[in-house]
C-alpha positions in Angstrom: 100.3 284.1 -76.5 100.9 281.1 -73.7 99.3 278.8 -77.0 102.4 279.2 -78.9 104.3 277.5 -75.9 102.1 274.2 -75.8 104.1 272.2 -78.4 107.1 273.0 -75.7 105.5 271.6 -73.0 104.1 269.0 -74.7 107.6 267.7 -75.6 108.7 268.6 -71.6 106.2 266.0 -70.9 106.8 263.4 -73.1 110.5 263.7 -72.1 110.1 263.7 -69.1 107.3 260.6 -69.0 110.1 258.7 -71.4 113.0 259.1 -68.8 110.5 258.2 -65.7 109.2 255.2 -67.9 112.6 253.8 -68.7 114.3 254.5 -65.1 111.2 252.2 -64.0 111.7 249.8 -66.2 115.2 249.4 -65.5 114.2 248.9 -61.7 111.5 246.6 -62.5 113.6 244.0 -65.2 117.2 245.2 -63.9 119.6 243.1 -62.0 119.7 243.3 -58.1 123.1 240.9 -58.0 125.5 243.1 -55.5 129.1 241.7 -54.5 131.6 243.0 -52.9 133.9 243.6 -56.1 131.1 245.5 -57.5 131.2 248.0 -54.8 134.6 248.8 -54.9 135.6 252.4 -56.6 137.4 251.2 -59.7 136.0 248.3 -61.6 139.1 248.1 -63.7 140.5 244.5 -63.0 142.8 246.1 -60.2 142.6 246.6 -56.5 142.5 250.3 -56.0 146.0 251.4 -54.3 146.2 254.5 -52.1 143.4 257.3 -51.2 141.2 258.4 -54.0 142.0 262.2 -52.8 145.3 262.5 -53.2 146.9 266.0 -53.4 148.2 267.4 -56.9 150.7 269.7 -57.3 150.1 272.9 -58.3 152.5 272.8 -61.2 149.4 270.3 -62.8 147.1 272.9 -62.8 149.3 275.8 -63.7 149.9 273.3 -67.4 146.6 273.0 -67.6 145.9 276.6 -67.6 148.2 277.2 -70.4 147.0 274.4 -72.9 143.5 276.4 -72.3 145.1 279.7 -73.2 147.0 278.8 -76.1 144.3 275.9 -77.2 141.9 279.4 -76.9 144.2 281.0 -79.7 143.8 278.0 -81.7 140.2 278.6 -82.0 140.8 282.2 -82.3 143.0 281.8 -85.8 140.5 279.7 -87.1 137.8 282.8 -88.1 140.7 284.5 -88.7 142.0 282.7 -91.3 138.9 282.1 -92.9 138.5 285.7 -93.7 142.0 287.1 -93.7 141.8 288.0 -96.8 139.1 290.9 -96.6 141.0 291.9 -93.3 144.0 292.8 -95.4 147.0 294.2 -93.8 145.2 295.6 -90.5 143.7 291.7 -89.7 147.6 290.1 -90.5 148.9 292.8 -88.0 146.2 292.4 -85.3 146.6 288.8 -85.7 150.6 289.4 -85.0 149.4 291.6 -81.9 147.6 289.0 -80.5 150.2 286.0 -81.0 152.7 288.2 -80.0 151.2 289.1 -76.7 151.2 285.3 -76.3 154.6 284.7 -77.3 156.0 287.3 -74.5 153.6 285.5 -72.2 155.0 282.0 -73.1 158.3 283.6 -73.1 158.0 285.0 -69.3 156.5 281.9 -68.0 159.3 279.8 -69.7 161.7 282.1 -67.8 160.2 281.8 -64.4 160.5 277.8 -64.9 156.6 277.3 -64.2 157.0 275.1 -67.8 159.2 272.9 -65.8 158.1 269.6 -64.2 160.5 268.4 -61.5 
């Protein structure tokens, strides 16, 4: 039974022997040339300005919950629409269900103001 597994392993092994061999190589032939630009955060051409940890308000994370929900619908009408027509009438109004629920949440959380960035 354990037989059927050997062409796994075998690949586990060349794998891994193929990562080990090219880490060495790049150790062996690589560059060693440090200065001090090089070992700032941010290569980008600028000096970095300001602590890397700043704080974030939670109004960033609460948008970035919702484009999740609502980019999770998207992905949700697209099986739907690819067989909405053998569905028929009881897929187009569980379909409505669903977006509806979403519209009343949209709707709530446009109400409280948590759509608002100030």
């Amino acid at each position: 039974m354990l037989i059927n597994y050997l062409p796994v392993l075998l690949f586990m092994v060349i794998a891994v022997g193929l990562v080990g061999m090219i880490v060495l190589l790049s150790e062996i032939l690589g560059k060693k040339k440090h200065f001090p630009a090089k070992d700032i955060p941010y290569e980008c051409g600028m000096d970095p300005i300001g602590d890397a940890r700043s704080r974030y308000s939670v109004r960033f994370y609460v948008i970035a919950m919702f484009f999740i929900v609502f980019d999770i619908e998207a992905i949700f009408l697209y099986p739907w629409a690819v067989i909405f027509k053998s569905l028929g009438w009881f897929g187009f109004v569980e379909m409505l269900v669903f977006i509806g629920i979403l519209v009343v949440g949209l709707v709530y959380v446009w109400g409280k103001g948590a759509l608002e960035w100030e």
